[in-house]
C-alpha positions in Angstrom: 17.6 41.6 -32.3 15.5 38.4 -32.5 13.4 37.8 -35.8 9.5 37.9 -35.4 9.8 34.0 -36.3 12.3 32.8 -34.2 10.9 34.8 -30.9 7.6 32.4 -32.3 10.2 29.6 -31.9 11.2 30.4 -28.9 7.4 31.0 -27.3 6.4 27.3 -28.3 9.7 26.0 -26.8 9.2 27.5 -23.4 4.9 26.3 -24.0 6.1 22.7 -25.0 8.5 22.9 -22.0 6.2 23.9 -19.3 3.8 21.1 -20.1 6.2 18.6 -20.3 5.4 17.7 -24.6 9.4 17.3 -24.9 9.3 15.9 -28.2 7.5 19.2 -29.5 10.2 21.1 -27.7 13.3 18.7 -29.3 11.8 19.1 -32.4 11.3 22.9 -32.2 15.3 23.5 -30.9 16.2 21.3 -33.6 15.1 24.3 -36.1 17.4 26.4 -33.5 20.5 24.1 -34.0 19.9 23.1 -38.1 20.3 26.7 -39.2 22.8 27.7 -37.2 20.8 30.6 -36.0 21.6 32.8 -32.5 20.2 30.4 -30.3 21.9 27.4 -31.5 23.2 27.0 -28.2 20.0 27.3 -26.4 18.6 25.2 -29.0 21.0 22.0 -27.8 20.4 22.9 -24.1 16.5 22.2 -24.9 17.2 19.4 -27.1 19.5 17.6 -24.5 16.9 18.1 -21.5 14.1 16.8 -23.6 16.5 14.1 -24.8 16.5 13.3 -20.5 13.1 13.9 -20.0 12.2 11.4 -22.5 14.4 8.5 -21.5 13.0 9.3 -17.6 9.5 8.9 -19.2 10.5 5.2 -19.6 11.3 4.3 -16.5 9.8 1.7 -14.8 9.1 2.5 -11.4 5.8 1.4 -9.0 5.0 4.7 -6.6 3.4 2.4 -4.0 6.2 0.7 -3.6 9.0 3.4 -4.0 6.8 5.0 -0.9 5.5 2.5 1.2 7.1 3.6 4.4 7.0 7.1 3.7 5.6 8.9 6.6 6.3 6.6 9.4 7.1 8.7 12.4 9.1 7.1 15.5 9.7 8.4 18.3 13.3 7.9 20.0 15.6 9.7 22.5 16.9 11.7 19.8 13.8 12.9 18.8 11.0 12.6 15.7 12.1 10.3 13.0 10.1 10.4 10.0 10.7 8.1 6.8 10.6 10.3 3.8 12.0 9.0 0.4 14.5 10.3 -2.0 12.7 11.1 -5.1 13.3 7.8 -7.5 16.4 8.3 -9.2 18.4 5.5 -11.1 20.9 4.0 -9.4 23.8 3.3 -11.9 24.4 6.0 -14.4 23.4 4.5 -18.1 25.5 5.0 -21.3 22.7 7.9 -22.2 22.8 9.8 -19.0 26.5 9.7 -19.7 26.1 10.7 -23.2 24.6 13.5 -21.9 27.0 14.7 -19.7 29.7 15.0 -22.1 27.3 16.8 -24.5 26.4 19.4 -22.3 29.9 19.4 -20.8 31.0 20.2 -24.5 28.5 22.9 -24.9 29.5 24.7 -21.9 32.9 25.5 -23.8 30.8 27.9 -25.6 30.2 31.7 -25.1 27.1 31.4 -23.2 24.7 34.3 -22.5 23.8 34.2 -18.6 20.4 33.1 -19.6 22.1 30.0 -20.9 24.4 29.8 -18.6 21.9 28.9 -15.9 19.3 26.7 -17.6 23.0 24.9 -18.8 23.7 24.1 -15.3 20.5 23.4 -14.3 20.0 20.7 -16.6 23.2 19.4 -16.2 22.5 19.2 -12.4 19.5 17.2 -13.2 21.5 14.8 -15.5 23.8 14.4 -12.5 21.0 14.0 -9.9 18.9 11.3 -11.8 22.2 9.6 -12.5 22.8 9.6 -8.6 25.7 12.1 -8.8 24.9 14.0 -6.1 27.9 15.5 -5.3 28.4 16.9 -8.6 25.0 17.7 -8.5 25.5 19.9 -5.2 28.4 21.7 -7.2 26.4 22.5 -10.3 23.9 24.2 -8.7 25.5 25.7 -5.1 26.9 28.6 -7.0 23.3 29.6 -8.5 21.1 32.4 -6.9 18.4 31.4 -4.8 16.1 33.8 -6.4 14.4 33.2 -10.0 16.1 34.9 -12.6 14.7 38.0 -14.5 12.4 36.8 -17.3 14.7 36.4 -20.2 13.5 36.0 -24.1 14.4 32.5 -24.3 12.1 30.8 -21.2 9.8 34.0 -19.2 7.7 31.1 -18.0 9.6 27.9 -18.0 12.7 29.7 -16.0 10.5 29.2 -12.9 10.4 25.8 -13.3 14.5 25.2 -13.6 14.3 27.3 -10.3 12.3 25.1 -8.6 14.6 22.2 -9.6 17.6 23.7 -8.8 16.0 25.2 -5.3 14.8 21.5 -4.4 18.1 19.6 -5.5 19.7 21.9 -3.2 17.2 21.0 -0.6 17.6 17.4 -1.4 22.1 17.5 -1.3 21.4 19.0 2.1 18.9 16.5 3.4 21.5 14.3 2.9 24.3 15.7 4.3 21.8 15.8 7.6 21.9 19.6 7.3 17.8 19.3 7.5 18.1 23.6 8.6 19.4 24.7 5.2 17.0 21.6 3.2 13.7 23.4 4.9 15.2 27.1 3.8 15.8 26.0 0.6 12.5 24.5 0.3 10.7 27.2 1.8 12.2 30.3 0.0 11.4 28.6 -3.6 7.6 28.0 -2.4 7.7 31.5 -1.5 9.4 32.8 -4.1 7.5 31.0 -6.8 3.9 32.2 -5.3 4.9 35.7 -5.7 5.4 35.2 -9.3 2.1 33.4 -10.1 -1.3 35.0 -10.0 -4.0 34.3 -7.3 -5.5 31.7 -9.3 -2.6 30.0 -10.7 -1.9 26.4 -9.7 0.9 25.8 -7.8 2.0 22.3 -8.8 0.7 21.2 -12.2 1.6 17.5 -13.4 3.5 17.1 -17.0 1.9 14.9 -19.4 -0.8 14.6 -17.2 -3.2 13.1 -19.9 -0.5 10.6 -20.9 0.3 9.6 -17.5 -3.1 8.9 -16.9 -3.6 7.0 -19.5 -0.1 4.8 -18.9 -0.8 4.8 -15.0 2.9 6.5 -15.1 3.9 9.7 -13.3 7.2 12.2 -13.5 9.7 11.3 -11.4 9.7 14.3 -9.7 7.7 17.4 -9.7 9.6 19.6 -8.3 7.0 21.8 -6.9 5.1 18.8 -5.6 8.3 17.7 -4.4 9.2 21.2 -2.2 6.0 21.2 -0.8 6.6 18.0 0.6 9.8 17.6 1.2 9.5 21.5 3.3 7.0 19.3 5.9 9.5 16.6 6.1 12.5 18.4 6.8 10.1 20.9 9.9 8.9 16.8 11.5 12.6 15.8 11.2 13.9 19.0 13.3 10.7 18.0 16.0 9.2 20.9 14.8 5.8 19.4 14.9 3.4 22.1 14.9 4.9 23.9 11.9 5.5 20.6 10.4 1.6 19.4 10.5 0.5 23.1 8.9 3.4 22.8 6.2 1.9 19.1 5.5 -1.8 20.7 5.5 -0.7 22.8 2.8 0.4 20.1 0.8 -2.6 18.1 1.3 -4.8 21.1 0.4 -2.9 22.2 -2.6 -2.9 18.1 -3.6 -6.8 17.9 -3.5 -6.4 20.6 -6.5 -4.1 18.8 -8.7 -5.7 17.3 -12.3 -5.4 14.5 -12.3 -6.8 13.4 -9.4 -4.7 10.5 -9.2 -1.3 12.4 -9.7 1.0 11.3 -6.8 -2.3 9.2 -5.2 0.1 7.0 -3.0 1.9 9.7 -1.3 -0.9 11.8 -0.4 -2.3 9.1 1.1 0.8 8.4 2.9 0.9 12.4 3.6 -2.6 12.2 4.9 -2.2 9.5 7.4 0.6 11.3 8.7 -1.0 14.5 9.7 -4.3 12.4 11.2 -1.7 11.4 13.5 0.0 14.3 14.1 -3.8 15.8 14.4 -4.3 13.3 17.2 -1.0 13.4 18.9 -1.8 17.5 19.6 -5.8 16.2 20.5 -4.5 13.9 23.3 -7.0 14.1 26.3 -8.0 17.8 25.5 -11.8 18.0 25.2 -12.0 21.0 24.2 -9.0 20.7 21.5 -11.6 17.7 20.1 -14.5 19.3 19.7 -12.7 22.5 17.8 -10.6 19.3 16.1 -14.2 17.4 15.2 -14.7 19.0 11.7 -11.5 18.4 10.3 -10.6 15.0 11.4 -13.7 13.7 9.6 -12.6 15.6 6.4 -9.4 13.9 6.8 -11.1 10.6 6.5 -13.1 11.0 3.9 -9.9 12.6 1.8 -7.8 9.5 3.0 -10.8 7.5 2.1 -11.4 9.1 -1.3 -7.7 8.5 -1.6 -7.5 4.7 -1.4 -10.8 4.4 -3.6 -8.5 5.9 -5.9 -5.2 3.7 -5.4 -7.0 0.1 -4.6 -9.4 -2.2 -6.7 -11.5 -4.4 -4.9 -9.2 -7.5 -3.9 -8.4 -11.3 -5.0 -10.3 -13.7 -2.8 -8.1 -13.8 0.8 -6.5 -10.6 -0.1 -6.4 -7.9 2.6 -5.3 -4.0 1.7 -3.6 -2.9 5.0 -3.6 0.4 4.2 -7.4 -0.1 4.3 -8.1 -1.7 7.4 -5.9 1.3 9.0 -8.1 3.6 7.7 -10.7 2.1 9.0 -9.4 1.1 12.5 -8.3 4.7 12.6 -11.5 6.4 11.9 -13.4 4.5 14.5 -10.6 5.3 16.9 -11.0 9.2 16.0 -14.6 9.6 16.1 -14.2 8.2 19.6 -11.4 10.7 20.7 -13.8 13.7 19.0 -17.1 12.1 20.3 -18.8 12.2 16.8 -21.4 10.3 18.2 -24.1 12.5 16.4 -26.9 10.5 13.7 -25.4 12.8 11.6 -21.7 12.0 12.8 -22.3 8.6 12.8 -23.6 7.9 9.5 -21.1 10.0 8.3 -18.1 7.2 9.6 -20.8 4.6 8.5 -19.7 5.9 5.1 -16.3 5.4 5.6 -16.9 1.8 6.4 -19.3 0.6 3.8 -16.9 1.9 1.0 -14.1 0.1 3.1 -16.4 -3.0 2.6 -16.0 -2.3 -1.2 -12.3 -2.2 -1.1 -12.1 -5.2 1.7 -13.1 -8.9 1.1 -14.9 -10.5 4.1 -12.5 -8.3 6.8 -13.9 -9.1 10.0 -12.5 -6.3 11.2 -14.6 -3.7 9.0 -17.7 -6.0 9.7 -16.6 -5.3 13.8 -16.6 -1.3 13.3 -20.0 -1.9 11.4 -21.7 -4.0 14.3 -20.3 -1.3 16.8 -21.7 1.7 14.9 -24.5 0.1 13.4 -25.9 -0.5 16.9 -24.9 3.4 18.0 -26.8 4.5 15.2 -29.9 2.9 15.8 -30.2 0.5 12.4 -30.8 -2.8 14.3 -31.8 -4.6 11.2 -28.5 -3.6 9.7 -26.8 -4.4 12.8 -27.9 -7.9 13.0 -27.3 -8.3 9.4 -23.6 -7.2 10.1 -23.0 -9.1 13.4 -24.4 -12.6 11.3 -21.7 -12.2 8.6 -19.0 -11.1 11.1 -19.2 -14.5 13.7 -19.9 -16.6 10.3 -16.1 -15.3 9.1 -14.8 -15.1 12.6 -15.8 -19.0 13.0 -14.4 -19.6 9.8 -11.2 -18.1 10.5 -11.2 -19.8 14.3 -11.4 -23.5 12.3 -8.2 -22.5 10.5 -6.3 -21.4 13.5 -7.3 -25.0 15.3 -6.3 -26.6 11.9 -2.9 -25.0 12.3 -2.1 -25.1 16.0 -2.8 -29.3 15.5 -0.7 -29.3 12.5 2.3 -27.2 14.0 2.1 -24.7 10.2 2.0 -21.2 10.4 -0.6 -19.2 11.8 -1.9 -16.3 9.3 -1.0 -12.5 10.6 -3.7 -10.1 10.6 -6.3 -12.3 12.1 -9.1 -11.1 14.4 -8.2 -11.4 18.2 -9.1 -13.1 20.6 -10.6 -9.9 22.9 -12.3 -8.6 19.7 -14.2 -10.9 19.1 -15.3 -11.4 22.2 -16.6 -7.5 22.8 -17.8 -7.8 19.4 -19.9 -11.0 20.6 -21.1 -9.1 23.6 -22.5 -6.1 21.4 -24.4 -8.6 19.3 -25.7 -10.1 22.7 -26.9 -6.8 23.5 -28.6 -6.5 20.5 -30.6 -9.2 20.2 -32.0 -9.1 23.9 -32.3 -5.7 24.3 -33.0 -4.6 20.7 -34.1 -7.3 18.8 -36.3 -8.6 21.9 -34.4 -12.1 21.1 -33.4 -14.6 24.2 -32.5 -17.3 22.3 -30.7 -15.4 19.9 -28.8 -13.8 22.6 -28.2 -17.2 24.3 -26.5 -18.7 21.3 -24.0 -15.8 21.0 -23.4 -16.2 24.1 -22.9 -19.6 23.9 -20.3 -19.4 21.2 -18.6 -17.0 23.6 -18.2 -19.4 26.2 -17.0 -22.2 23.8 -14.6 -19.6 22.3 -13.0 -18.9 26.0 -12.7 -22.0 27.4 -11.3 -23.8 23.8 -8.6 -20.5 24.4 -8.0 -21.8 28.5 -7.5 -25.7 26.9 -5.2 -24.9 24.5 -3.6 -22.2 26.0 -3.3 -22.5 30.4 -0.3 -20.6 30.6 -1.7 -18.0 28.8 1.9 -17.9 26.6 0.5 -17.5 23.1 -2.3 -15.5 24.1 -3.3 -13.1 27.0 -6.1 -13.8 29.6 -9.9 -13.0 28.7 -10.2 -9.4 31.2 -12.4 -10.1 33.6 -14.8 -7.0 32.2 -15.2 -9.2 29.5 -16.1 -12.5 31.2 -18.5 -10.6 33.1 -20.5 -9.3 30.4 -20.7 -12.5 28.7 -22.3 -13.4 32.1 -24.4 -10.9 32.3 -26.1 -11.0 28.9 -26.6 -15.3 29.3 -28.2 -14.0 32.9 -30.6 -11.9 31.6 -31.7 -14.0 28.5 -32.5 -16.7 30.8 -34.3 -14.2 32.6 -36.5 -12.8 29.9 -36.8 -16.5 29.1 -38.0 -17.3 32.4 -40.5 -14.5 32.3 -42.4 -15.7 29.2 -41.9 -19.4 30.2 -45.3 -21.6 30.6 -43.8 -24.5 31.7 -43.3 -24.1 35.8 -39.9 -26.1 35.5 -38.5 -24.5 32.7 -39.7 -21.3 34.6 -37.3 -22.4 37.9 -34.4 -23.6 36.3 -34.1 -20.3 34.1 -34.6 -17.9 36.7 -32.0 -20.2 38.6 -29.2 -19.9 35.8 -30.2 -16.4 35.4 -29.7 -15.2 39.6 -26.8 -17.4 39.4 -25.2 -15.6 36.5 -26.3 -12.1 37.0 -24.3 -12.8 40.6 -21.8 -14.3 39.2 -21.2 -10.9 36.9 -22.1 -8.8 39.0 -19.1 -9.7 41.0 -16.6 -10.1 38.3 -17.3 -6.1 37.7 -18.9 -4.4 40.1 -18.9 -1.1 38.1 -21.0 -3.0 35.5 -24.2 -0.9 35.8 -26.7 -3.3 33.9 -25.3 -6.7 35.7 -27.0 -5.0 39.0 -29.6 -3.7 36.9 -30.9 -6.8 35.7 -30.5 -8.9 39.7 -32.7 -6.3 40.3 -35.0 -6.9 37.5 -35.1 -10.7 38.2 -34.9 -10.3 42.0 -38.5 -8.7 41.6 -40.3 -10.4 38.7 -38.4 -14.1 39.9 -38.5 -14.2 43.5 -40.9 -10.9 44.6 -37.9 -10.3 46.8 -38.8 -6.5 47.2 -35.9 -6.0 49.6 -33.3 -7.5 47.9 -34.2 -6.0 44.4 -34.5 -2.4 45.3 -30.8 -3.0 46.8 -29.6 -4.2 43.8 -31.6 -1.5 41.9 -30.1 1.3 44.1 -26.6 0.2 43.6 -26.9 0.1 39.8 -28.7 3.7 39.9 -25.5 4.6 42.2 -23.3 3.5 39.2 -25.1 5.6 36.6 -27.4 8.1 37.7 -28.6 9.4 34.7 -29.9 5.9 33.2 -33.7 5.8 34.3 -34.2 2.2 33.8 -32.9 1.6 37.2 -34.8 4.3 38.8 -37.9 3.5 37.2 -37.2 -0.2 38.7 -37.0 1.8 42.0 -40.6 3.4 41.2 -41.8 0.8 40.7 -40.7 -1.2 43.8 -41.8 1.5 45.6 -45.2 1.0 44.6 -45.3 -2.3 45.6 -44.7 -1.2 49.3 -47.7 1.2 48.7 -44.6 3.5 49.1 -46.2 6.1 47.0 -44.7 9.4 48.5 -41.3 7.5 48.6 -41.7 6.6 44.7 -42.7 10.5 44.4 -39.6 11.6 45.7 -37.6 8.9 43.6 -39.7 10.1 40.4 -38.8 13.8 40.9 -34.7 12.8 42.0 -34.2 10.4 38.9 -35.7 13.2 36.3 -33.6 15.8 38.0 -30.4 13.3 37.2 -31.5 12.4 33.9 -29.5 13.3 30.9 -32.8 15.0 29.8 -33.7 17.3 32.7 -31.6 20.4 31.6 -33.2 20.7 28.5 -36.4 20.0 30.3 -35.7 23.1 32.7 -35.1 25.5 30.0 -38.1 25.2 28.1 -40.3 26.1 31.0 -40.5 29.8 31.5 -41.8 30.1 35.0 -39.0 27.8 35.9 -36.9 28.3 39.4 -33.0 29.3 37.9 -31.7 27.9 41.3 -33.2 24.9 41.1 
């Protein structure tokens, strides 16, 4: 029968334990072992894992770069590969860790109570593990139960946690042995077995010396709860398990956004996070309707991954890129695409994801490109303009150093803006500033700068060996937007021969695009445009006109062209007819329909 006082002992041991204060715990066995009491023994066990905890505490170890591939999944013949690290262990056993073995290796010559007994192999196990013994490991802890033992006196609450570290080194000596089955089991019946023993509001993984940690920018080695959760997604994605893998790794992630602090095993979850967006948009593929039911929680995933690298990432050194960053932000305009977020609401919600990437970016073209793109989706032209000035200033910029380097035969920077991106980028921003900004010569300058851009690319580059061909879709909007700013140019002209020679350029290169693409909807849109205003060739614009509102009948531009042409004729019950056909096609008229009441059904 236990005294009153040393049952108090014994309640602040397993306390101290559980929240990882191991020089409380060292000092309170010590009180154990000094008077020679009846748990002596268990008082050297505790002293001899705080004795380990405390040497792992001062470690050195950097988590982003212990898991900087983690969660890389390949594809090969043989199935899903995906990259999931070891937990950080040391690689050559030090004179303590083997200190430590012989001292617990001596107290197991002891009569040992079955309580003992199996936090005695547990922590030897985990001196064996950190050490990088694994076999020996694996045979300290195969012989165990893979249920938690009944709540002794000596550690009721801290048992559960020597269970999860026995459950997951198990896991871990399996993974390893490429027996991935038994890892997952093993992972999975501790997670299980450890939520039935905790109430409904209990936290499943709680950090150790989380103030400390914090303070140090230092975390545990392992938590082993943090670690089965993860490590149970891992092992489903390496057996190609995918859909139970992606729920297992949802779990994680939602049991993650819990943990205090915030920052406790930041890297990973981003890691974790990025992982399942892809998985999320492997099972999307073409699937509509899997999209829209998929719309909410891609965005979440975002802004968690987002939140995430605000939390793991300062703003950089001048000419320093985060690439976990500018994946983020490639990926999230990529997704929104493949839902269709292409809501206000939707949109501004990715415009947040980009301006905090701008905060963790410096001058990244490529986050100034997304901006342009949905800047000019949204409807904030002002911003737009704003974005697309900046952008070509750095993309200018970074094309003088790529000449500098091609004529001096050094190295060309990785990560630079291509080519093709630039170039659609450019053709956005000459969209904008003739069609939005009501700006010609705005929109001839970009323009401009595209053409220099592609033929300096053809001069230096004929074979096309270093980089690939301008599309044709591209060369033909370029076209196109120089066409029709000399046409608006030509329409506001005073001068009779600046007049011709602009509505000249602009037949010639509205032509000359209009047969690079001729899908492009707005090439024919605006021959039409400059057929009638230019040349009052009624004929030949309402053909152009018709073929553009053949391309895309639910734009009204084209037919209101049409109307309008029409009317010239003194068509009028023709440009009726065309009126009640182009409202019929517009995007519009359903909504239009339903909100008259006397309205034919059929129709």
């Amino acid at each position: 029968m236990l005294s009153s006082r040393h049952q108090s002992v014994l309640k602040e041991i397993d306390a101290a334990r559980c929240v990882g204060s191991w020089s409380t715990a060292s000092a309170l066995a010590a009180k154990l072992v000094k008077h020679g009491s009846p748990g002596h023994v268990f008082g050297s066990i505790v002293s001899s894992e705080a004795e380990l905890e405390e040497y792992l505490a001062k470690v050195e170890w950097s988590p982003q770069e212990h898991w900087s591939d983690d969660g890389i999944m390949q594809r090969s013949s043989n199935g899903v590969r995906v990259t999931a690290r070891y937990p950080m262990n040391i690689s050559s056993s030090p004179k303590q860790l083997e200190a430590l073995e012989k001292r617990l290796q001596k107290i197991g010559k002891h009569t040992l109570s079955d309580e003992e007994a199996y936090q005695l192999s547990v922590v030897t196990a985990k001196v064996y593990f950190y050490g990088s013994k694994f076999e020996q490991c694996q045979a300290a802890v195969d012989s165990l139960a893979t249920t938690i033992p009944d709540e002794g006196a000596m550690s009721p609450v801290y048992v559960r946690q020597l269970y999860m570290a026995q459950m997951v080194m198990r896991g871990i000596t399996a993974e390893m042995h490429g027996d991935m089955d038994t890892a997952h089991s093993m992972y999975d019946t501790a997670l299980v077995t450890l939520k039935e023993r905790l109430s409904s509001q209990a936290a499943l993984v709680v950090p150790r010396g989380s103030a400390a940690g914090a303070e140090k920018s230092h975390e545990e080695l392992v938590n082993w709860a943090e670690e089965a959760l993860y490590r149970r997604a891992m092992a489903s994605l390496a057996q190609d398990n995918i859909d139970r893998g992606a729920d297992e790794l949802a779990v994680y992630i939602r049991v993650m956004d819990n943990v205090t602090p915030a920052t406790f095993r930041v890297f990973r979850r981003l890691r974790a996070n990025r992982l399942h967006m892809q998985l999320e948009r492997q099972s999307i593929g073409t699937d509509s309707s899997a999209a829209t039911q998929a719309k909410e929680r891609v965005m979440a995933s975002h802004r968690r991954q987002m939140a995430l690298l605000k939390a793991t990432y300062a703003f950089p050194r001048a000419n320093e890129a985060h690439a976990e960053v500018l994946a983020e932000v490639d990926g999230a305009a990529r997704d929104w695409e493949l839902v269709r977020a292409f809501s206000r609401v939707e949109s501004l919600r990715l415009l947040e994801v980009l301006y905090e990437a701008v905060f963790l970016t410096f001058n990244s073209p490529q986050v100034l490109r997304h901006l342009v793109h949905v800047l000019v989706r949204f409807g904030d032209y002002h911003e737009a303009r704003l974005a697309f000035v900046t952008y070509r200033e750095l993309v200018e910029r970074q094309l003088e150093r790529v000449k500098k380097a091609l004529g001096s035969g050094s190295k060309i920077d990785s990560g630079l803006e291509s080519v093709n991106n630039i170039l659609r980028t450019v053709v956005v921003g000459a969209r904008l500033f003739l069609v939005h900004l009501d700006s010609a010569h705005d929109c001839l300058s970009v323009v401009h700068f595209a053409n220099d851009l592609i033929d300096d690319v053809e001069a230096r580059n004929p074979d096309h060996q270093i980089i690939p061909p301008v599309p044709e879709t591209i060369r033909a909007q370029v076209a196109l937007w120089k066409g029709a700013a000399h046409g608006r140019l030509a329409q506001r002209s005073r001068e009779p021969s600046n007049r011709a020679d602009h509505h000249c350029a602009a037949l010639q290169l509205l032509r000359q695009a209009a047969e690079l693409n001729p899908q492009l909807y707005e090439a024919h849109y605006f021959l039409a445009l400059e057929l009638a205003l230019g040349t009052r060739d009624i004929a030949a614009a309402t053909a152009a006109a018709k073929q553009a509102a053949a391309l895309d009948a639910t734009r009204l531009d084209a037919w209101h062209l049409l109307v309008l042409l029409s009317t010239a004729r003194k068509d009028y019950a023709k440009a009726l007819q065309i009126c009640e056909v182009a409202m019929r096609q517009s995007v519009w008229w359903p909504a239009y329909n339903e909100s008259q009441p006397n309205a034919n059904k059929s129709e």
